[in-house]
N, C-alpha and C positions, 0 to 999 in steps of 0.2 A: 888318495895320498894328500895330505896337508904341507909335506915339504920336508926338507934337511936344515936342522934346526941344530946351531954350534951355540956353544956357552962360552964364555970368557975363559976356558980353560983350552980353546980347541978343540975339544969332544962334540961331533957329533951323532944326533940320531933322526932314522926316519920316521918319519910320524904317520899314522894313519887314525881316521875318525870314522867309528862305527855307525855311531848317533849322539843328536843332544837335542835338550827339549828346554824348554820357557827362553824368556825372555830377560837379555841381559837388562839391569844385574842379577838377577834370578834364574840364571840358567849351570846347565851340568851337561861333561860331555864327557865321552865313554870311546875307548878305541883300546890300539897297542901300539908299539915302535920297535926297532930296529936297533939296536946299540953295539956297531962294532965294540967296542970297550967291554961290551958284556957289564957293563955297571947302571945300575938303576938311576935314570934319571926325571927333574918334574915335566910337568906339563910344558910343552913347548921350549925344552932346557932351559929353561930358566934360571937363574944361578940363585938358588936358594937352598936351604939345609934340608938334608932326607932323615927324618930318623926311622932309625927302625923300630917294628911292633908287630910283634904276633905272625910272622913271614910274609910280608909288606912294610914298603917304606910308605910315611907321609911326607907331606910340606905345608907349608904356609907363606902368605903372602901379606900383604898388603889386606889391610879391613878384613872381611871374611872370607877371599879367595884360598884357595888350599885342594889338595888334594890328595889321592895314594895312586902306589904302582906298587903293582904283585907281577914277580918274575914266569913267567910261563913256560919257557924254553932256553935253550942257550942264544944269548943276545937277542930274545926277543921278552916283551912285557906289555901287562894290559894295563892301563889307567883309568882313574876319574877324575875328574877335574871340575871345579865349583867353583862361579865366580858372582 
């Protein structure tokens, strides 16, 4: 478990980390979280825009950070995340 991660909206979720491999800034990490709200959120709640595509959301960040989350269950979702 990586922790209870709230955004500037008061929404939080719990986060878990399957794996990640290189070395930042070259690295990717792979897991799911937990979203009472049941609403798709990014890597680490972040407060950034999710658009939707193809049944997953992406994001984007700063330079070439960014990622997607695909819904898996109710209130639960897997991601990746690239930074």
């Amino acid at each position: 478990m990586d922790g209870v991660f709230r955004n500037s909206e008061s929404e939080e979720i719990v986060q878990f980390t399957y794996t990640g491999k290189g070395i930042i800034p070259a690295s990717k990490y792979y897991g799911f979280y937990y979203s009472p709200s049941d609403q798709p959120q990014a890597f680490q709640n972040v407060d950034v825009n999710l658009e939707a595509e193809n049944g997953y959301w992406k994001w984007h960040d700063e330079g070439d950070n960014g990622g997607i989350t695909k819904k898996i269950g109710n209130g639960w979702y897997y991601y990746e995340a690239w930074f």
